[in-house]
FIPA-780089 format. One record per residue (C-alpha): residue number from 1; residue in one letter; y negated, x, z. Coordinates in Angstrom, 1 decimal. Layout:
REM residues N
[rec NUM 'a' [Y X Z]]
...
REM end
This chain:
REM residues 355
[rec 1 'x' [14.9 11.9 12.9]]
[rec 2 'x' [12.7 9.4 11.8]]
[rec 3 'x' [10.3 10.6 9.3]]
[rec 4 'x' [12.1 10.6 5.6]]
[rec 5 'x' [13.0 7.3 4.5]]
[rec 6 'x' [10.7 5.4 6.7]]
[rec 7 'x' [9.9 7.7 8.4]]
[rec 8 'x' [12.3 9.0 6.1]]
[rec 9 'x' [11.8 7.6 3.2]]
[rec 10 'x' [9.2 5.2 3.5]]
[rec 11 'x' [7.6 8.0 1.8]]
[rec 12 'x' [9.6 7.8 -1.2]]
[rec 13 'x' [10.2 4.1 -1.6]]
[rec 14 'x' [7.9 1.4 -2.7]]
[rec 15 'x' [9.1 -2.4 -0.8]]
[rec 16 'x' [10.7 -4.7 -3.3]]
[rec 17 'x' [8.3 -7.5 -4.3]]
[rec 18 'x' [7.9 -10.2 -2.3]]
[rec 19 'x' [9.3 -12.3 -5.4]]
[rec 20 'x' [12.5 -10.4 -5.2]]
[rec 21 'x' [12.9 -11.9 -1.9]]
[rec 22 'x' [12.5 -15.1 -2.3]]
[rec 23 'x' [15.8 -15.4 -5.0]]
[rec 24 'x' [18.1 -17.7 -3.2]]
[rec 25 'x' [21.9 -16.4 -2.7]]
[rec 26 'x' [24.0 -17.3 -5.7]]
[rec 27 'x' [27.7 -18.5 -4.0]]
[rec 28 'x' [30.6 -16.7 -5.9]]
[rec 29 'x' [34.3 -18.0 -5.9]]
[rec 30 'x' [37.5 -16.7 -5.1]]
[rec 31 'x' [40.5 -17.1 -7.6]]
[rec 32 'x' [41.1 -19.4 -5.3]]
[rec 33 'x' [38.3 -21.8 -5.7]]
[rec 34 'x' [36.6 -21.1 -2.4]]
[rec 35 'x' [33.4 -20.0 -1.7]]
[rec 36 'x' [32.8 -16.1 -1.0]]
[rec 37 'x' [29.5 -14.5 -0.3]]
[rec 38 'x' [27.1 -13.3 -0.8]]
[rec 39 'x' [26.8 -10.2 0.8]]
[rec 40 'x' [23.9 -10.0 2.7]]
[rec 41 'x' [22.7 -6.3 2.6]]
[rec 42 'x' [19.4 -5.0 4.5]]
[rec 43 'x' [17.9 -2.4 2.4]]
[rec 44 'x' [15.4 -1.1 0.8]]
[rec 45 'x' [13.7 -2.2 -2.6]]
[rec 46 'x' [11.4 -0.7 -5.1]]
[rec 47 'x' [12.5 1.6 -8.0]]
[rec 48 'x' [15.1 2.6 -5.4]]
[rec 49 'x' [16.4 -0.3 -5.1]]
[rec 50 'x' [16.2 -1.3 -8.7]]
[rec 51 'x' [18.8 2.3 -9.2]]
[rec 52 'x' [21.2 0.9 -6.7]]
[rec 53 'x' [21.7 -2.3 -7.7]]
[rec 54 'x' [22.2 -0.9 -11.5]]
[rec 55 'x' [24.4 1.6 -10.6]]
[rec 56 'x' [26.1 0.1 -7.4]]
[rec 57 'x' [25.7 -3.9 -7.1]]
[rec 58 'x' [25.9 -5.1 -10.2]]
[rec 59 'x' [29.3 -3.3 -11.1]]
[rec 60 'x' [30.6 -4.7 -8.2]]
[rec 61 'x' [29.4 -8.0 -8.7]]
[rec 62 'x' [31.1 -7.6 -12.2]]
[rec 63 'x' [34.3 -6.9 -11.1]]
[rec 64 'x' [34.5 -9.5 -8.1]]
[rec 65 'x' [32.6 -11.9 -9.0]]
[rec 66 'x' [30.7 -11.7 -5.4]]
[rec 67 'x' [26.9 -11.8 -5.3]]
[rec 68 'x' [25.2 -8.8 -3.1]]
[rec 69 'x' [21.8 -10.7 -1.6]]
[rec 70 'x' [19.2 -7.7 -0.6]]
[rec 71 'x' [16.9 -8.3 2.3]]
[rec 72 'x' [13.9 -6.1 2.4]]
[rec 73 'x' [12.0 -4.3 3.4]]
[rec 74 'x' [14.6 -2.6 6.4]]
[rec 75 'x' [13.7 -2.3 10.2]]
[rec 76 'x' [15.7 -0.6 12.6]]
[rec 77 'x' [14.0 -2.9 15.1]]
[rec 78 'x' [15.0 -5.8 13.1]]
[rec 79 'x' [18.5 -5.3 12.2]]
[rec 80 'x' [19.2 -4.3 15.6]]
[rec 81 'x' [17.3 -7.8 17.3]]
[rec 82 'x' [19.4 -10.0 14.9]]
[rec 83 'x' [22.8 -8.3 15.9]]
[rec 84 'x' [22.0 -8.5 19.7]]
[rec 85 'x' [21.9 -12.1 19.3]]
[rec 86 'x' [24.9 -12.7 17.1]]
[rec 87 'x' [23.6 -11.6 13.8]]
[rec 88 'x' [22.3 -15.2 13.0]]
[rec 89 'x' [21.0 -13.7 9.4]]
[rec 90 'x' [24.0 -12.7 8.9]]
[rec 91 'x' [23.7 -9.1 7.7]]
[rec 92 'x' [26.8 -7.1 6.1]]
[rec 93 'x' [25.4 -3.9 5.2]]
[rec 94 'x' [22.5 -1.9 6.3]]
[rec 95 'x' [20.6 0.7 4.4]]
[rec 96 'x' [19.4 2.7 7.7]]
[rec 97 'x' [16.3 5.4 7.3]]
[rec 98 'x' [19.0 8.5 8.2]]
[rec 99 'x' [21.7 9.3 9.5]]
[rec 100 'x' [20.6 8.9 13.0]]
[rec 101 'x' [19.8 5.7 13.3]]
[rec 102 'x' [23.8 4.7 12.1]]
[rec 103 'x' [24.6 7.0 15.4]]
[rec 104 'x' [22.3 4.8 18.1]]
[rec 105 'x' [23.9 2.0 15.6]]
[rec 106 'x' [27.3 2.8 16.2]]
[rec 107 'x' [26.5 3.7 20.2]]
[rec 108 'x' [25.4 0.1 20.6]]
[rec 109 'x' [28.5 -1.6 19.1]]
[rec 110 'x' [26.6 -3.1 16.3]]
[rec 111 'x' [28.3 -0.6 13.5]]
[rec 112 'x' [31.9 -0.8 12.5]]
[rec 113 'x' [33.4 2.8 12.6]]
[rec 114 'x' [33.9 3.8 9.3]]
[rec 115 'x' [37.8 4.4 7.8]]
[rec 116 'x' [37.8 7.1 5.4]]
[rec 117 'x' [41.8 6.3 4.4]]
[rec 118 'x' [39.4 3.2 2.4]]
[rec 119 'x' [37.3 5.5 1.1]]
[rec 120 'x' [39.3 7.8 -0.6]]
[rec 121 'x' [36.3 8.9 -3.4]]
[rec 122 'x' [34.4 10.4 -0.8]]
[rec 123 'x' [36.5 13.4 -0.6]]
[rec 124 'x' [34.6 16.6 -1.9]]
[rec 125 'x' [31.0 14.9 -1.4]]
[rec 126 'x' [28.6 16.7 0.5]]
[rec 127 'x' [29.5 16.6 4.2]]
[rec 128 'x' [26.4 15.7 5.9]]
[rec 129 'x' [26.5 12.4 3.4]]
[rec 130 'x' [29.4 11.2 5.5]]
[rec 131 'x' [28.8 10.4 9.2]]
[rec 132 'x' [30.8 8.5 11.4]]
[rec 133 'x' [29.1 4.8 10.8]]
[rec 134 'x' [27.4 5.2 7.6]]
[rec 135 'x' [27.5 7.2 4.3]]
[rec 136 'x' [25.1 8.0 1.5]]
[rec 137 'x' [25.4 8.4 -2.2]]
[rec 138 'x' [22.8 10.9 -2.2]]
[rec 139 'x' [20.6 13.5 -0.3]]
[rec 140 'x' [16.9 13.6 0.3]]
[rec 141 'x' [15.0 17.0 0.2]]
[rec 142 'x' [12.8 18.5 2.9]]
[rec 143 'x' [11.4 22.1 2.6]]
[rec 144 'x' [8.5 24.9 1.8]]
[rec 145 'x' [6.3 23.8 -1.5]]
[rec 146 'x' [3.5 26.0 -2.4]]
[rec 147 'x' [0.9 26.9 -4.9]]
[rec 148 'x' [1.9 29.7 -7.2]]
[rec 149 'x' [-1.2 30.7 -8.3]]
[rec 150 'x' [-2.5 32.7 -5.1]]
[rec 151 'x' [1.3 34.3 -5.3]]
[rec 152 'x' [2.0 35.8 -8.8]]
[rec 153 'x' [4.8 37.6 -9.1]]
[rec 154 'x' [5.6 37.8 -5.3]]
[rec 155 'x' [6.2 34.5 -4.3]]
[rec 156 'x' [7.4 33.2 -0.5]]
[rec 157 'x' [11.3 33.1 -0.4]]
[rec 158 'x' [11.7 32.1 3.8]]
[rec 159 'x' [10.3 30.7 6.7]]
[rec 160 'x' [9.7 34.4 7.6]]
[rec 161 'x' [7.5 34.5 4.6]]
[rec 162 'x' [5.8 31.2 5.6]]
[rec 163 'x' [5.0 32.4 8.7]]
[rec 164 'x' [3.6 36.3 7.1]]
[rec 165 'x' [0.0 34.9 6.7]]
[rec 166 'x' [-0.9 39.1 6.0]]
[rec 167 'x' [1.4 39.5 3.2]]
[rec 168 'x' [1.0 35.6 2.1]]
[rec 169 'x' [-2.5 34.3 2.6]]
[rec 170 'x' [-3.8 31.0 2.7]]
[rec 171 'x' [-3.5 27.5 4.5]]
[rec 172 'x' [-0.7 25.9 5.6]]
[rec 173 'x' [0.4 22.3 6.6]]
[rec 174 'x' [3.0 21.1 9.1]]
[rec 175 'x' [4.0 17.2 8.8]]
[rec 176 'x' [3.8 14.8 11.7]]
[rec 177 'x' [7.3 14.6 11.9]]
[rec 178 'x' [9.4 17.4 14.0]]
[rec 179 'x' [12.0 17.3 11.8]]
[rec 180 'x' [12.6 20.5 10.3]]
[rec 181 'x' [9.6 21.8 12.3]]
[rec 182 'x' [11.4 23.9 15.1]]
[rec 183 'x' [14.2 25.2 13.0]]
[rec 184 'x' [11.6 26.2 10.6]]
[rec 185 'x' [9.6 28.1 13.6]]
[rec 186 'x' [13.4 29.6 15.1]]
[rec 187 'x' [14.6 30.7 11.1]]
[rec 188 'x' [10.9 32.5 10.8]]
[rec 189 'x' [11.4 34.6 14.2]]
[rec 190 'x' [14.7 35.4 13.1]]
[rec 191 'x' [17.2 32.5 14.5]]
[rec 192 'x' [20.8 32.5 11.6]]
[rec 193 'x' [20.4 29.1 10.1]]
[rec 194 'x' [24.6 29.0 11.4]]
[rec 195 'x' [23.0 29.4 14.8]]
[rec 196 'x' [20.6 27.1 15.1]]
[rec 197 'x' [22.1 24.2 16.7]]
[rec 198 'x' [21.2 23.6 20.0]]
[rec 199 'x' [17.5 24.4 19.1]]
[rec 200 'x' [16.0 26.5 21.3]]
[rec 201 'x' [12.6 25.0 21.9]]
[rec 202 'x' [10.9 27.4 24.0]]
[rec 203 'x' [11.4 30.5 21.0]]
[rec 204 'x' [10.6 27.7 18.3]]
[rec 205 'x' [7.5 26.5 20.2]]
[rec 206 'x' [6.0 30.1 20.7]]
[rec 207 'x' [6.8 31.1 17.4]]
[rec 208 'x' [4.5 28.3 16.3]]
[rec 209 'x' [1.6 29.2 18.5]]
[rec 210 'x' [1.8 31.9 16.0]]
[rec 211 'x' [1.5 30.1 12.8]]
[rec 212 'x' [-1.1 27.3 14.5]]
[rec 213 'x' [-4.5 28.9 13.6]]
[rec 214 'x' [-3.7 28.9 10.2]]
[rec 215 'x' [-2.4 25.2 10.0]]
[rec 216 'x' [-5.5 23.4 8.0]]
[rec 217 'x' [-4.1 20.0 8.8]]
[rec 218 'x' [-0.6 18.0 10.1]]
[rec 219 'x' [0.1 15.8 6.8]]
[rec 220 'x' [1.4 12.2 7.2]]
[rec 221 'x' [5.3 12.4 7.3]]
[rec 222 'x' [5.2 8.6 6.6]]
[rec 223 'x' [3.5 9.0 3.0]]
[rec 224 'x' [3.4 11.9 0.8]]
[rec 225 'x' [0.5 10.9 -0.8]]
[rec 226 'x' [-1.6 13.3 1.5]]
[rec 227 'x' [0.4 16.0 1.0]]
[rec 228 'x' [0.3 15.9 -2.6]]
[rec 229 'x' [-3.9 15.6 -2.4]]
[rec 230 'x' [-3.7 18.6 -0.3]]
[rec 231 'x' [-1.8 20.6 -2.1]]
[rec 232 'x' [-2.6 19.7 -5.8]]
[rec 233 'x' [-6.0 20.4 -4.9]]
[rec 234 'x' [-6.1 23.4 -3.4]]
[rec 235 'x' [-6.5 22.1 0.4]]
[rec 236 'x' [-3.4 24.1 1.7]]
[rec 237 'x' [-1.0 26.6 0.1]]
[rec 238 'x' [1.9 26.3 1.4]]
[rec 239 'x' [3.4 23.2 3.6]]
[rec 240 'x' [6.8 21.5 4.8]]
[rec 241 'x' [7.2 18.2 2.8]]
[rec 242 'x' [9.0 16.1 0.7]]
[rec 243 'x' [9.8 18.0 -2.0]]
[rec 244 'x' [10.8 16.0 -4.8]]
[rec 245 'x' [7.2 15.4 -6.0]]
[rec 246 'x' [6.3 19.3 -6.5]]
[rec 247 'x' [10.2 20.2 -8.0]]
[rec 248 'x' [8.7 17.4 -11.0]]
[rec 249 'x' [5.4 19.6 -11.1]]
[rec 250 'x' [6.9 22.7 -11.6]]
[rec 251 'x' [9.4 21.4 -14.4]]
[rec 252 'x' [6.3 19.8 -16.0]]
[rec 253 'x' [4.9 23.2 -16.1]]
[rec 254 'x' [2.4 22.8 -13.4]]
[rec 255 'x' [1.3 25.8 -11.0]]
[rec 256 'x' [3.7 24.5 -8.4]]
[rec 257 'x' [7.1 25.7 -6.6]]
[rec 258 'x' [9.7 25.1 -3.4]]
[rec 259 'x' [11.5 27.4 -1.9]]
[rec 260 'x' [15.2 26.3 -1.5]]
[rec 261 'x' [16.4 28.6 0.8]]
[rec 262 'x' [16.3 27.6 4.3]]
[rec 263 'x' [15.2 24.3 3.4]]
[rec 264 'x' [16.3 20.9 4.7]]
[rec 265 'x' [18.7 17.9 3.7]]
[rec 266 'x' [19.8 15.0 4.9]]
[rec 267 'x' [21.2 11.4 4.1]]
[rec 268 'x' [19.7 8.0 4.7]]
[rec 269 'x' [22.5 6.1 5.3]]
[rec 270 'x' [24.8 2.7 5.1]]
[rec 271 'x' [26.9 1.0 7.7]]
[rec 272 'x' [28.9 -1.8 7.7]]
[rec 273 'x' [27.6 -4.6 10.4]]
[rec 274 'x' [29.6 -5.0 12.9]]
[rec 275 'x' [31.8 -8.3 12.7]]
[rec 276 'x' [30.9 -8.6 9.1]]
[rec 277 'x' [33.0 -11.4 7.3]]
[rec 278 'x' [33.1 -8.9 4.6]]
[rec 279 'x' [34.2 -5.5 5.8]]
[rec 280 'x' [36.7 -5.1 3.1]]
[rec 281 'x' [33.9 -6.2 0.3]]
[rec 282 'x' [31.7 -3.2 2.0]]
[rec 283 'x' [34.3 -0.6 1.7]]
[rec 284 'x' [34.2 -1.5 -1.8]]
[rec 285 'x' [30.5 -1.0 -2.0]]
[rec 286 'x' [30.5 2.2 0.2]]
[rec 287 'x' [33.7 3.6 -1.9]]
[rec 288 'x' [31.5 3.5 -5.4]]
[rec 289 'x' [28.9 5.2 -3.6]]
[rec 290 'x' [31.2 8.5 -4.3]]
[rec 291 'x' [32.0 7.9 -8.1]]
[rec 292 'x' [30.7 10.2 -10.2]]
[rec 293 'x' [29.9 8.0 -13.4]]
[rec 294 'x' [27.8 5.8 -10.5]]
[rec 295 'x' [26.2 8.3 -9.1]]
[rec 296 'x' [25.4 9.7 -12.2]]
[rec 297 'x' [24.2 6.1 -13.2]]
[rec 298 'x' [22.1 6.1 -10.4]]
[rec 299 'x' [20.3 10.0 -10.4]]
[rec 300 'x' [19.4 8.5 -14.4]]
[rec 301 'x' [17.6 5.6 -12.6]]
[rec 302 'x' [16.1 7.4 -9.4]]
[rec 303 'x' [15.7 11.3 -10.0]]
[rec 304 'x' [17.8 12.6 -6.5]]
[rec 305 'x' [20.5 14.6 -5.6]]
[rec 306 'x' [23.8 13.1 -5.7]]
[rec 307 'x' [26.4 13.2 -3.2]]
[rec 308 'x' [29.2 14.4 -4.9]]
[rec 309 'x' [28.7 18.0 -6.6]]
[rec 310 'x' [31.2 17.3 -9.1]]
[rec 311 'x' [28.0 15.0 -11.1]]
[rec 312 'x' [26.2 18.4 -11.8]]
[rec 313 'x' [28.9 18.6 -14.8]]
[rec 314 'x' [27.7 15.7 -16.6]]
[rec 315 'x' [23.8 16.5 -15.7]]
[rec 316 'x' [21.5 17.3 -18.6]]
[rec 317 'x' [19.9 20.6 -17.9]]
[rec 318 'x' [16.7 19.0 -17.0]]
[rec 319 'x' [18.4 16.8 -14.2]]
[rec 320 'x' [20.2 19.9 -12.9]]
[rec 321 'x' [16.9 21.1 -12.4]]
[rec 322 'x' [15.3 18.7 -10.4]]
[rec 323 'x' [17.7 18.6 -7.8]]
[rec 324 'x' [19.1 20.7 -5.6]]
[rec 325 'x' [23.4 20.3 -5.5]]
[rec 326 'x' [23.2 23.9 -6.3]]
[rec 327 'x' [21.1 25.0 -3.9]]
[rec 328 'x' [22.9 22.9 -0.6]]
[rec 329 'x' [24.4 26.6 0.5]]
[rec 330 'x' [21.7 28.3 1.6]]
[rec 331 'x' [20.0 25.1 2.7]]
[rec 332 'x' [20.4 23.5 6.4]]
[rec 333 'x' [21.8 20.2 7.0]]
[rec 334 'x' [19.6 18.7 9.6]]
[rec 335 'x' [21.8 18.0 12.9]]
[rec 336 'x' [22.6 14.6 13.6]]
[rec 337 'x' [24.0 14.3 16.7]]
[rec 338 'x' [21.6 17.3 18.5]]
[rec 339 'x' [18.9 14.5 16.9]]
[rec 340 'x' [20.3 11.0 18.6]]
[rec 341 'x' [20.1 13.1 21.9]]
[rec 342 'x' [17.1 14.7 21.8]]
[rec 343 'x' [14.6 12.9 18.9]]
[rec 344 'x' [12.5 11.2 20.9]]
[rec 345 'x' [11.6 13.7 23.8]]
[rec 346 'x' [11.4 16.5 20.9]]
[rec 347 'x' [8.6 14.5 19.0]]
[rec 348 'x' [6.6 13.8 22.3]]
[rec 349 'x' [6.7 17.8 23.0]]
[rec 350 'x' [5.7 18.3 19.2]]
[rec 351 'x' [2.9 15.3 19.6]]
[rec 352 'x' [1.5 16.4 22.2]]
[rec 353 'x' [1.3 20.5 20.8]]
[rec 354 'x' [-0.3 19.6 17.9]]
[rec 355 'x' [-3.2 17.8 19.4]]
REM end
């Protein structure tokens, strides 16, 4: 499921300069006088990371006096190298681009299983935030954005209605990634988003041959840059994409729109590395993930939808507008464990029919 957060959100999050890391670990102590820490955390960097250590690290740095050292930018390929051969950078948490990647993590042995009885503030968050190796303090956003203009007053509401070129005219634009892709195609020949999962590729692949003469261009999952270009400028009208970027359009007033219903979600998520010197530290970490004055903290920094619905009550009306808690009902949680089966064979079939 590679495709939001590198490939998932690579797209969203700019690499921490290389400044940032070169900071040397600062050595906390225990009441005790003996040296604890730092945590060493893979992750991300950028504005993104900036929001997560205001929110997250530095609160917990406060109240234990332990340092949290980030290593970025994250590789899958990385992480995984170093733990083969005994972890010798010594990573403690790991900021993975989904919540696949924890799964294949946690396969390998290089994952602790998560204990929820340690983190008790995760109860009433979103489910697909909480997987069995990793959780997420908040949800990224994959769906239908469009141009209003060509629409009016009838504008698309499904992927029955992305599909309905007659009734809805005008370019459209898949993304490289599959994600999303073949329920998309299954939901617009008529498949129960409840009754998706296992995909049926066959249906979703001829219900695509349908849509394909009308697909101007496959955008770059990894970037959203050229799905922006496209669609601010009139290139396509209607494409699957990261939608955060058009949902800030529309609230600016700009002649854009998404189409909740039937769209995506999912959670890049954290694990705890196996044999971590640290575990309980972590579960501290992973545990403020779920409070709602942190979260909150956190949306103020980096615009997103929380994972615990609860935070829509201290929202400003203008936040509760740019995400999409209330909208996670009709929208589909992107399977997990159909993906860590069947990702990488489903992306060669979907390679290999676009080209």
């Amino acid at each position: 499921m590679k495709g939001s957060r590198g490939r998932f959100a690579r797209r969203e999050f700019l690499i921490r300069s290389a400044a940032a890391g070169l900071i040397l670990p600062q050595i906390s102590r225990t009441a005790f006088g003996q040296a604890k820490g730092p945590i060493n955390f893979l992750t991300w960097g950028g504005n993104f990371g900036a929001g997560i250590r205001k929110a997250f690290l530095d609160p917990f740095t406060a109240s234990t006096g332990i340092q949290v050292r980030e290593i970025t930018p994250f590789s899958y390929g990385k992480f995984q190298t170093a733990m083969k051969n005994g972890n010798p950078e010594g990573y403690d948490l790991v900021w993975f681009d989904d919540e696949v990647e924890p799964v294949f993590a946690g396969s390998d042995g290089i994952l602790e299983k998560l204990d929820y009885s340690k983190l008790p503030k995760s109860k009433g968050a979103i489910p697909g935030t909480m997987g069995d190796y990793a959780v997420a303090p908040y949800v990224t956003v994959y769906m239908a954005a469009y141009r209003t203009e060509p629409y009016k007053e009838n504008p698309p509401k499904s992927w029955a209605d992305f599909w309905n070129v007659e009734k809805f005219p005008g370019k459209r634009s898949l993304g490289t990634w599959v994600g999303g892709v073949l329920e998309a195609a299954l939901m617009a020949d008529g498949v129960e988003p409840a009754k998706l999962y296992p995909l049926d590729e066959a249906r979703a692949f001829k219900s695509l041959d349908k849509l394909k003469p009308h697909i101007r261009a496959f955008h770059d999952t990894q970037s959203n840059t050229q799905a922006k270009q496209m669609l601010f400028q009139g290139d396509v009208d209607m494409m699957l994409t990261w939608a955060t970027d058009f949902i800030a359009a529309r609230n600016q007033g700009q002649p854009y729109d998404v189409i909740y219903n039937q769209g995506f979600y999912f959670s890049p998520a954290v694990g705890i590395a196996k044999g971590s010197k640290f575990v309980t530290e972590c579960y501290q970490i992973l545990n403020s993930f779920f409070d709602p004055d942190q979260e909150l903290a956190f949306i103020n920094a980096w615009p997103t939808t929380p994972a615990q619905p609860i935070v829509a009550e201290r929202m400003t009306e203008v936040q509760k507008k740019s995400v999409a808690l209330s909208h996670i009902p009709e929208m589909v949680h992107l399977d997990r464990d159909w993906y860590a089966k069947n990702q990488a064979r489903v992306q060669h079939s979907y390679d290999s029919w676009r080209v």
